[in-house]
C-alpha positions as CSV (number, residue, x, y, z in Angstrom):
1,X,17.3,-7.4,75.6
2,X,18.4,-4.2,73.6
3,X,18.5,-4.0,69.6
4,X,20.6,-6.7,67.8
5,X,21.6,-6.4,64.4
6,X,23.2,-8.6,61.8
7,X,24.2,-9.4,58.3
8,X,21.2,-11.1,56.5
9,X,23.5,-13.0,54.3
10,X,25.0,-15.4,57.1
11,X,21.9,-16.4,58.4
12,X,21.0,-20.1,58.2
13,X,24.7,-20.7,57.7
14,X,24.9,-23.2,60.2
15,X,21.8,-25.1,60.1
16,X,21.8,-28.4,59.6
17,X,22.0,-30.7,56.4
18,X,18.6,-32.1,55.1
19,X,17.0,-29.8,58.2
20,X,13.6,-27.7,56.6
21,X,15.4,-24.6,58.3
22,X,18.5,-24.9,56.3
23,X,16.7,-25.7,53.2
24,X,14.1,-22.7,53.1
25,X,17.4,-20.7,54.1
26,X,19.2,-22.3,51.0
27,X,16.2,-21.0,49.1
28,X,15.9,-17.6,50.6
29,X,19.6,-16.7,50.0
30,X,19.3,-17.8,46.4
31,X,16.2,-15.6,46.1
32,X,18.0,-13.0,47.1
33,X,20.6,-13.5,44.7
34,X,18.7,-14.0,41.7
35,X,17.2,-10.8,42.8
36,X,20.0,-8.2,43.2
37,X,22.0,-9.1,40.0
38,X,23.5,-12.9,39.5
39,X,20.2,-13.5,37.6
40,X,20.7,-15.9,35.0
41,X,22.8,-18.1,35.0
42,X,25.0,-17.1,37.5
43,X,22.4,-16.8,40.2
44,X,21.2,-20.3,38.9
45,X,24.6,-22.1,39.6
46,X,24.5,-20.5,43.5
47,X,21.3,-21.4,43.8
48,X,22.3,-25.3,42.5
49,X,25.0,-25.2,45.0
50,X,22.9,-23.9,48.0
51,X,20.6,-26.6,47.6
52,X,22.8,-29.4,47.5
53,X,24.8,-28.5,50.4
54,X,21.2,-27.9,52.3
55,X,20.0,-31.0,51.1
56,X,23.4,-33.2,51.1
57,X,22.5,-34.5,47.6
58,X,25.2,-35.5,45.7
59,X,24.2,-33.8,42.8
60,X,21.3,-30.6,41.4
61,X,21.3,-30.3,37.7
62,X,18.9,-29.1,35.4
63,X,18.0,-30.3,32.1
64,X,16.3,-27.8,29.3
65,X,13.7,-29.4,27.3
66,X,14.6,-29.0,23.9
67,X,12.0,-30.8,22.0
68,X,8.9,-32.5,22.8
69,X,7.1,-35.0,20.4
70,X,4.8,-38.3,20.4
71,X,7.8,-40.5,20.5
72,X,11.0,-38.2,21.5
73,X,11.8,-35.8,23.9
74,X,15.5,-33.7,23.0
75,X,17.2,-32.0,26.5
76,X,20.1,-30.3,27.3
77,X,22.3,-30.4,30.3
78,X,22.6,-27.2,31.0
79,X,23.5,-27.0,34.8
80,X,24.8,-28.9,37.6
81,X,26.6,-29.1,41.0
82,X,28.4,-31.9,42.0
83,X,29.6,-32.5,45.8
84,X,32.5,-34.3,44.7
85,X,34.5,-34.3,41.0
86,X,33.6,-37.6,40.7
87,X,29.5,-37.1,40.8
88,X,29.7,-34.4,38.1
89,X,27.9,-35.9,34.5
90,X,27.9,-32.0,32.6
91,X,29.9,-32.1,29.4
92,X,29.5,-35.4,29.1
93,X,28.6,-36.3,25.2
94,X,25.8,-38.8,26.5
95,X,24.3,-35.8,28.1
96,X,24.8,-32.6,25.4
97,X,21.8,-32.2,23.5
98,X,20.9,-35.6,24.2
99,X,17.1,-37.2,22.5
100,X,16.0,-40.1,24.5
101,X,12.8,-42.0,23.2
102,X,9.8,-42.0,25.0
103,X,8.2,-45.2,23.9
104,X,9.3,-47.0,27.6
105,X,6.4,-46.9,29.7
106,X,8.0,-46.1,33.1
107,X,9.6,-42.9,31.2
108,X,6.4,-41.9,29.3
109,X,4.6,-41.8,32.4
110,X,7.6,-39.5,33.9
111,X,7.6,-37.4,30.9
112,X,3.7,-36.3,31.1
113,X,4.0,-35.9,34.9
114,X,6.1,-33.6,34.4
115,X,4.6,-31.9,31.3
116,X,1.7,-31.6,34.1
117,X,3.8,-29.9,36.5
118,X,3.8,-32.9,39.0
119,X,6.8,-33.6,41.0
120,X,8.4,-37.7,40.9
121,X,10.8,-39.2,43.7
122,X,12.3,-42.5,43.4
123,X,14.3,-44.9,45.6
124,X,16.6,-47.6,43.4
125,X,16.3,-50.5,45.2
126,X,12.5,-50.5,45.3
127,X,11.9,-50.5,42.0
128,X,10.9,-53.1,39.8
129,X,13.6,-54.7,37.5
130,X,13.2,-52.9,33.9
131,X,14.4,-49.3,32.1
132,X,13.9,-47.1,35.1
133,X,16.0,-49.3,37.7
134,X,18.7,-50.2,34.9
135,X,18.8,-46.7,34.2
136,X,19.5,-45.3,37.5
137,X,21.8,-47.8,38.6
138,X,24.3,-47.2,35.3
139,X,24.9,-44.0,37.0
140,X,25.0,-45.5,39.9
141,X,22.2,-43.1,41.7
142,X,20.4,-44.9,44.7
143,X,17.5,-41.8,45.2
144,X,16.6,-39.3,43.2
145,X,13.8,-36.1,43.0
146,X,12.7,-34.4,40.0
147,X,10.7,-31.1,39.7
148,X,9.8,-29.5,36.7
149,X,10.7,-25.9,36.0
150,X,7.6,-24.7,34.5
151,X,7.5,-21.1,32.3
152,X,4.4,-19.1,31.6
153,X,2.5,-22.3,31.6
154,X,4.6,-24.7,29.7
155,X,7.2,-27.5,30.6
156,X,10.8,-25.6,30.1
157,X,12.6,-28.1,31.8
158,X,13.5,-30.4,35.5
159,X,15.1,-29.6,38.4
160,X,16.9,-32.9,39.8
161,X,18.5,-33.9,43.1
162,X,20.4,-37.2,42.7
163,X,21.5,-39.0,45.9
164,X,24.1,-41.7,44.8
165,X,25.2,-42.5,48.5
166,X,22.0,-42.3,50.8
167,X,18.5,-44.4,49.5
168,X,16.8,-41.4,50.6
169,X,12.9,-40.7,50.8
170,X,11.9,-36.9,50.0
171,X,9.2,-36.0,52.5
172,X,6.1,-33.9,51.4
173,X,7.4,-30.9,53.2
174,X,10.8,-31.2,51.7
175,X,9.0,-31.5,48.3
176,X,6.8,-28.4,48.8
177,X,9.9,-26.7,49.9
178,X,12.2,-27.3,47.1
179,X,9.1,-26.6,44.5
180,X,10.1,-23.2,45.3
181,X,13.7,-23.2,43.9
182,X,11.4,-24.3,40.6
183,X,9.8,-21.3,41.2
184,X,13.0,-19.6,41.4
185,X,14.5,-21.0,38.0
186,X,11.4,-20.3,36.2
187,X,11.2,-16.7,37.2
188,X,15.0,-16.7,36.1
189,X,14.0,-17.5,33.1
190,X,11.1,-15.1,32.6
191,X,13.4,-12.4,33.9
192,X,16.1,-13.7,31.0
193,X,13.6,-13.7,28.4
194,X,12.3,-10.0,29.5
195,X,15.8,-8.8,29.3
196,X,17.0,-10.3,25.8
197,X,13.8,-8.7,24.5
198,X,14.4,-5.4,25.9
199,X,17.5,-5.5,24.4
200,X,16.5,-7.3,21.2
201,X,13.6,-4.1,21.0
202,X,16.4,-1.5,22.2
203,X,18.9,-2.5,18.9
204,X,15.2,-2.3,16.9
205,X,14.3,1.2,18.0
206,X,17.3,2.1,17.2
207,X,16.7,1.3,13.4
208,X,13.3,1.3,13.3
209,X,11.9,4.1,15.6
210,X,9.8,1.9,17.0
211,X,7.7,1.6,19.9
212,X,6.2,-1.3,22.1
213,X,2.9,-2.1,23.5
214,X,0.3,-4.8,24.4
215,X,-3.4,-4.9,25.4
216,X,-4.6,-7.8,28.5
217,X,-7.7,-9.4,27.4
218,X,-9.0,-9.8,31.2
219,X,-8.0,-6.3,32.5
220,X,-9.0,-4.7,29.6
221,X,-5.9,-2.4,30.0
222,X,-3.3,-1.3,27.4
223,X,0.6,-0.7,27.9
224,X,2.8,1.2,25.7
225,X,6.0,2.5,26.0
226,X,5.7,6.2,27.2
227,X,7.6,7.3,24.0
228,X,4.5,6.3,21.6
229,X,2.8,9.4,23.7
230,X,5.0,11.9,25.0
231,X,7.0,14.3,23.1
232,X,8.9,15.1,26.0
233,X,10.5,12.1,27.1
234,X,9.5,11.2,31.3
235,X,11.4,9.0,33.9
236,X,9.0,5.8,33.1
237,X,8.9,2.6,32.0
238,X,5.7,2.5,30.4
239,X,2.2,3.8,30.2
240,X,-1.5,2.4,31.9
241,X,-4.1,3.5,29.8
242,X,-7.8,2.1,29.8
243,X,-9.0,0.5,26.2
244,X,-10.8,4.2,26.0
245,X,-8.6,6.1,26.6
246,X,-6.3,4.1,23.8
247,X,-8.3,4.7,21.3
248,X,-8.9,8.4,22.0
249,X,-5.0,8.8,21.3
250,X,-5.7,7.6,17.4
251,X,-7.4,9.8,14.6
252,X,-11.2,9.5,14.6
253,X,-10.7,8.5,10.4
254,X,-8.4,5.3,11.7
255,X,-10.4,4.0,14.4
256,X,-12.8,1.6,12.7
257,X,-10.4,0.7,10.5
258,X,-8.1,-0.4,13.0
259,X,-10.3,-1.6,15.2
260,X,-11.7,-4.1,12.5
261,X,-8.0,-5.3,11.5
262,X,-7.9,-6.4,15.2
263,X,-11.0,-8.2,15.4
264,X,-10.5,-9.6,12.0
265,X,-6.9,-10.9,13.2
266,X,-8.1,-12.0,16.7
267,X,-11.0,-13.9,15.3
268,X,-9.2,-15.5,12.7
269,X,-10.3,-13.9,9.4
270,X,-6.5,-12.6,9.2
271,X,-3.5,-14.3,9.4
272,X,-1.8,-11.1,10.9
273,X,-1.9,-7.7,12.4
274,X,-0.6,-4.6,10.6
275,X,-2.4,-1.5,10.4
276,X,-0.9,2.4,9.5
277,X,-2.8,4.5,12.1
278,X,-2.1,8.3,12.7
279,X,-1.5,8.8,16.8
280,X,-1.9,12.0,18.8
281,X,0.7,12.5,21.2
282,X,0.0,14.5,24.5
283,X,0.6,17.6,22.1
284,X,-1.9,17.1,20.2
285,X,0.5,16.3,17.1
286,X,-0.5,13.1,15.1
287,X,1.8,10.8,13.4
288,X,2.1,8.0,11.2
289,X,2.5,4.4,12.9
290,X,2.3,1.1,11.6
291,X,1.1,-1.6,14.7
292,X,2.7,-5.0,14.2
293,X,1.0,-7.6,16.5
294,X,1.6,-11.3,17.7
295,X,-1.7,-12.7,19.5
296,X,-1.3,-15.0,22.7
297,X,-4.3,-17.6,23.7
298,X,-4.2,-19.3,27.2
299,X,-4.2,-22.9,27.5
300,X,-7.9,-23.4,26.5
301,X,-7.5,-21.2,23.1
302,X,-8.8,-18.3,24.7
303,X,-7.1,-14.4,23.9
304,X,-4.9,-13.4,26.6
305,X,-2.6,-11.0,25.4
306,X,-2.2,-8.6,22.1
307,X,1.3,-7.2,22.0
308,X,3.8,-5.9,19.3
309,X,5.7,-3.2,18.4
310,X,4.5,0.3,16.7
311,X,6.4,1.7,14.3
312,X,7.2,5.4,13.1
313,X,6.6,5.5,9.3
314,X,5.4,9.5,9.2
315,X,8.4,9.9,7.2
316,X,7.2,6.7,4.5
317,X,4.1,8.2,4.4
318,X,5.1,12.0,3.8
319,X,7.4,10.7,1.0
320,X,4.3,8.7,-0.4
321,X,2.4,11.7,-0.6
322,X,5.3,13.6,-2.0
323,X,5.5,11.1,-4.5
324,X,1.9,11.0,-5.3
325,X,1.5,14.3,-5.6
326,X,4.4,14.5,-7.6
327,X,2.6,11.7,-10.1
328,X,-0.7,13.7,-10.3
329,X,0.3,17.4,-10.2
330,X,1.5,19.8,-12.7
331,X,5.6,20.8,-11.0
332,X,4.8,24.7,-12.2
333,X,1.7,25.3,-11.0
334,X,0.8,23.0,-8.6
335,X,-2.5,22.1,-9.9
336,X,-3.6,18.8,-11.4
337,X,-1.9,17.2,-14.3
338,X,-3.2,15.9,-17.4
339,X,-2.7,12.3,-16.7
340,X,-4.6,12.5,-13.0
341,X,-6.8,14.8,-14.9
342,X,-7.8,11.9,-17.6
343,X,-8.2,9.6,-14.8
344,X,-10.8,12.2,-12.6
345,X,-12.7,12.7,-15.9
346,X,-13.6,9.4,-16.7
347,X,-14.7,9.1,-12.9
348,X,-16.7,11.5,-13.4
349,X,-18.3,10.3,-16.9
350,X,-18.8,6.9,-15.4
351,X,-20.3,8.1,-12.2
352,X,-22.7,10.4,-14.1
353,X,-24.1,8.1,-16.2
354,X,-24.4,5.7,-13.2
355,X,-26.3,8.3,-11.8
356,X,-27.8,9.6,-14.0
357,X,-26.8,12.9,-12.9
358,X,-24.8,15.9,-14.8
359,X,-20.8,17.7,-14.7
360,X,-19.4,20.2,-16.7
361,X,-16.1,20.6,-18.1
362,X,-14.7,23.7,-19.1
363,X,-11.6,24.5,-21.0
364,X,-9.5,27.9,-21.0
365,X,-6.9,29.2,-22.8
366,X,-5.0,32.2,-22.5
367,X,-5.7,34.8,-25.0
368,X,-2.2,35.4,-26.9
369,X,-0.1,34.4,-24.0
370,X,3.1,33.6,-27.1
371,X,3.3,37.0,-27.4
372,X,3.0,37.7,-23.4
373,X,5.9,35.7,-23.2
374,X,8.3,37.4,-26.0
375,X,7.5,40.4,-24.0
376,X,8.1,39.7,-20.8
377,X,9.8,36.9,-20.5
378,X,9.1,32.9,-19.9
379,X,9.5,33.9,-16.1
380,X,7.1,36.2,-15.8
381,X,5.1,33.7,-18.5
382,X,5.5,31.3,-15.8
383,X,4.3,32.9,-13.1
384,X,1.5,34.5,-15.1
385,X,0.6,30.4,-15.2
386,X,0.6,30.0,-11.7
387,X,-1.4,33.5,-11.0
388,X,-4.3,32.4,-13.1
389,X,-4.6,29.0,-11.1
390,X,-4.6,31.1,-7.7
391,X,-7.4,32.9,-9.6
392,X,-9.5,29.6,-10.3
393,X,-9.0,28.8,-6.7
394,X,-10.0,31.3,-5.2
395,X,-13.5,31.1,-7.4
396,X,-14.2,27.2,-7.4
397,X,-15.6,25.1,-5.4
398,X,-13.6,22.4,-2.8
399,X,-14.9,19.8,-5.3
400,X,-14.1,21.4,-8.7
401,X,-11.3,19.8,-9.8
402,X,-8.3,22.6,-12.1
403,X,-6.1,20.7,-14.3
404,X,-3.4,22.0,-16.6
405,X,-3.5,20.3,-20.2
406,X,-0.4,22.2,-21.4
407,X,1.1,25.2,-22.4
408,X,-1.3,28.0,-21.9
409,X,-4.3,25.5,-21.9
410,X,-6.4,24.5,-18.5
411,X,-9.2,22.2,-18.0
412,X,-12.0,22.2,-15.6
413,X,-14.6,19.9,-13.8
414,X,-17.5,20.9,-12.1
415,X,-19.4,18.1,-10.5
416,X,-22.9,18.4,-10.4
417,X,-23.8,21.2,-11.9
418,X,-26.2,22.3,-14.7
419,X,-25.1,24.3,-17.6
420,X,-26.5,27.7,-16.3
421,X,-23.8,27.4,-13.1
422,X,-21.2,26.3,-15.3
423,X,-21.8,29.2,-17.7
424,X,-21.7,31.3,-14.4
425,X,-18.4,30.0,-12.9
426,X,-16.7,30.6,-15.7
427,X,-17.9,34.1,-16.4
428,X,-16.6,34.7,-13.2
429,X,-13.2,33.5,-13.9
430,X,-12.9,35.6,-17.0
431,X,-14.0,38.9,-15.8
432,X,-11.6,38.4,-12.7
433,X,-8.5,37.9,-14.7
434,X,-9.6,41.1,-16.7
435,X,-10.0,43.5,-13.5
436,X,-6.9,41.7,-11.5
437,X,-4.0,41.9,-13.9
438,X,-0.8,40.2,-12.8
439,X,1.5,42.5,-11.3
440,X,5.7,42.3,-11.2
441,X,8.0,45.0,-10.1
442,X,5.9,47.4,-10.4
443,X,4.4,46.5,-13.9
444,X,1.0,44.9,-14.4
445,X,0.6,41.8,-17.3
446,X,-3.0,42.4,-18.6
447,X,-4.4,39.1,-20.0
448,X,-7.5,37.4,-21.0
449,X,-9.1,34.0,-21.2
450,X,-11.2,32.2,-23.5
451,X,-13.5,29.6,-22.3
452,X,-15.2,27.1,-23.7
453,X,-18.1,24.9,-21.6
454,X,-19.8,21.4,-22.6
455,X,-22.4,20.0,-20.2
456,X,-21.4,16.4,-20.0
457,X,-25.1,13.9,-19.6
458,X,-26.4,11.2,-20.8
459,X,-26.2,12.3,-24.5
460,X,-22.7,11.6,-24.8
461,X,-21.0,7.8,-25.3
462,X,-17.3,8.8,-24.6
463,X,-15.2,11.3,-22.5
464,X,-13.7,11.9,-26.1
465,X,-17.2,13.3,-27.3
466,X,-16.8,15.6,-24.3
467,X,-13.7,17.0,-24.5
468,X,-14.3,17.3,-28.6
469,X,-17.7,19.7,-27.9
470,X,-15.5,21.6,-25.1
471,X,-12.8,21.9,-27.6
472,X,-15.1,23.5,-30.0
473,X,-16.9,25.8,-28.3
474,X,-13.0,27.1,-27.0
475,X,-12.2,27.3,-30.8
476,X,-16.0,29.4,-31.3
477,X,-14.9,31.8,-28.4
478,X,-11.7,32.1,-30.2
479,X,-13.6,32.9,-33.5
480,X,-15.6,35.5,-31.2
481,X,-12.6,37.7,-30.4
482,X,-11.4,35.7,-27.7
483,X,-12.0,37.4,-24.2
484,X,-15.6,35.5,-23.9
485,X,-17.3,32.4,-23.0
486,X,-18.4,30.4,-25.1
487,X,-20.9,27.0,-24.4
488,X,-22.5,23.9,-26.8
489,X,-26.0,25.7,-26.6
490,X,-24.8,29.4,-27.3
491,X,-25.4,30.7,-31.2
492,X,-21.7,31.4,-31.0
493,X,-20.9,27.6,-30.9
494,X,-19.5,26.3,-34.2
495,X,-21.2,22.3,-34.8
496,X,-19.6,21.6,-37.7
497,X,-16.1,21.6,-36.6
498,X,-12.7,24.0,-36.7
């Protein structure tokens, strides 16, 4: 025999009703359907069809479960095909969002069967007189075989065949065959589901800039969207990364953090997962995200799955820092401003005398810097500012701390130091401002400072006794001649006052 071809679609076409043949080719065309693009619900309805005419029910329908309690169970007839108009029961009002009560014990015992996943068959005229019989005949139904449509381990609704011509007995091969149309209908719904929340997370990046992933307990895998690490966007759904490799893509200062806020969430302690994390992309560039997370447990409480959504917020956090920075720094200059510097000093006072340890605090002023202005100009005055705070910074210390009181006027903290260093940094400031005069289209601004320096320990109550011994031994280098240093333990120093 030579090669034969043919069109898959017309095969099984003319097998017989109620044959296995024809109902396993019922299902396999329906498959296929649901496959290539009916989907759901117009994949569904074929597939109701096809199995009726395979089957030569008189009726397929589905009803949704709704709402499950101890007492009530809420449905919803949601699909059907009828072999003749005069079978069909959708659209009826008894049927449209329809709560039955569960207290009858034929139905109860139906109802967790099903919630079970377990399949019931039923032949009228053997039953019993009661609900179940009185039931069936009012719609005048003489067999009839439910399956339930189970989703991700749950009870989402019943697949029914209703026979109201034929008292017809559903073999266990029949049975095992049409438990894959439930198959079917649940994957339909998955695949539903999948696609309303692709579409649901599409409109949300959108607005958001946002980004999805999830972590498998029992793989041990995570998956992200291949945006939340490349820069340059690929031709992929998603990215595979081991739990490792995960965390290798966030900063080193984030990881414990967030890897606490996890635990703490998983194990209860937390009601919820949010946590701002800074993420390298394959770049090496690291931005701000904020991971949102829903945890899913398996039907014996155990984690299964940690998925959510991670958002882009470098922009919130750049304008936070703008706006802290803002808050605490002096506009002209750029260095601390008296209120942040009011709050760093009694830090530093309190954490000293905790301690027990020593700080300095030194405060400058620039020698006749009224008249530097009348001469020159409040822009060059300005700028004469801002060059004598590049001058600090180049001298102190990552940990030194420049503030600007005011005016002409600057304050400085030196952590842990003794008098002698203090003395010594600020020598150092002084002579530099006298051999690196500020220079301006081609004209050099010679200035001078006056510094006054109080060791801050355990003999002072207050920052306010602090800043009052600074303040005076400023006022003694001023008394000096200005242009000089002046500290609480030099002769210069004046006790008594201004």
């Amino acid at each position: 025999m030579g090669l034969e071809t043919g069109k898959c679609d017309v095969l099984g076409v003319d097998y017989g009703v109620g044959t296995h043949a024809g109902i396993l080719s019922a299902i396999a065309r329906s498959a296929e359907e649901l496959a290539s693009g009916l989907g759901w619900p117009g994949g569904v309805n074929s597939l109701l069809e096809s199995l009726g005419r395979a089957t030569g029910v008189s009726r397929v329908w589905i009803f949704q479960t709704v709402k499950l309690t101890s007492s009530h169970i809420t449905q919803n007839y949601t699909f059907e095909w009828a072999s003749d108009p005069k079978y069909k029961q959708i659209g009826m009002s008894m049927f449209n969002m329809f709560t039955t009560s569960i207290d009858q014990p034929e139905y109860r015992d139906m109802v967790q069967s099903r919630k079970q996943g377990g399949w019931q068959k039923v032949v009228t005229e053997q039953l019993s007189d009661g609900w179940l019989r009185d039931y069936l005949v009012g719609q005048n139904i003489k067999s009839m075989l439910t399956l339930p449509v189970m989703v991700e381990g749950a009870w989402w609704g019943t697949l029914g065949f209703d026979d109201c011509e034929r008292d017809y007995d559903w073999s266990d091969e029949e049975i095992s065959l049409l438990r894959t149309a439930g198959y079917l209908i649940s994957n339909a719904v998955l695949t539903d589901r999948l696609s309303a929340k692709r579409k649901q997370f599409s409109i949300l990046k959108e607005i958001t800039d946002s980004h999805a992933w999830s972590y498998d307990f029992n793989s041990g895998q995570v998956w992200c969207s291949q945006e939340l690490i490349h820069s340059v966007p690929m031709p992929m759904d998603g990215i595979l990364l081991s739990l490792h490799e995960a965390l290798r893509m966030i900063h080193p200062n984030d990881r414990r953090p967030f890897i606490k806020a996890v635990r703490d969430y998983v194990e209860g302690r937390e009601e919820g997962l949010r946590q701002d994390v800074r993420v390298y992309s394959d770049c090496g560039e690291a931005r701000w995200m904020e991971f949102i997370g829903n945890l899913r447990k398996d039907s014996k409480g155990q984690p299964e799955q940690l998925a959510g959504i991670a958002v882009d917020i470098t922009a919130r956090k750049e304008d936070e820092a703008r706006l802290l920075a803002e808050a605490s720094t002096d506009p002209l200059t750029g260095v601390t401003n008296r209120r942040e510097f009011e709050r760093l000093f009694q830090h530093h006072f309190e954490e000293a005398r905790q301690n027990n340890s020593s700080f300095a605090l030194l405060l400058v002023d620039i020698d006749y810097f009224k008249g530097l202005n009348d001469k020159f100009g409040h822009t060059v005055g300005d700028n004469v500012l801002w060059y004598f705070t590049e001058i600090c910074g180049s001298i102190l210390r990552s940990q030194d701390v420049i503030a600007r009181l005011g005016g002409d006027e600057f304050a400085i903290l030196l952590p842990d130091v003794m008098l002698k260093t203090a003395r010594n940094i600020g020598e150092r400031i002084r002579r530099y401002v006298v051999s690196k005069p500020y220079s301006t289209e081609g004209r050099r601004v010679f200035m001078t400072v006056s510094v006054g320096v109080a060791l801050c320990c355990s003999n002072y109550a207050s920052t306010e006794e602090v800043m009052q011994s600074a303040d005076k031994a400023l006022y003694s280098a001023k008394k000096s001649g200005r242009n000089c240093l002046v500290s609480t333990a030099d002769p210069q120093y004046i006790e008594g006052g201004f």
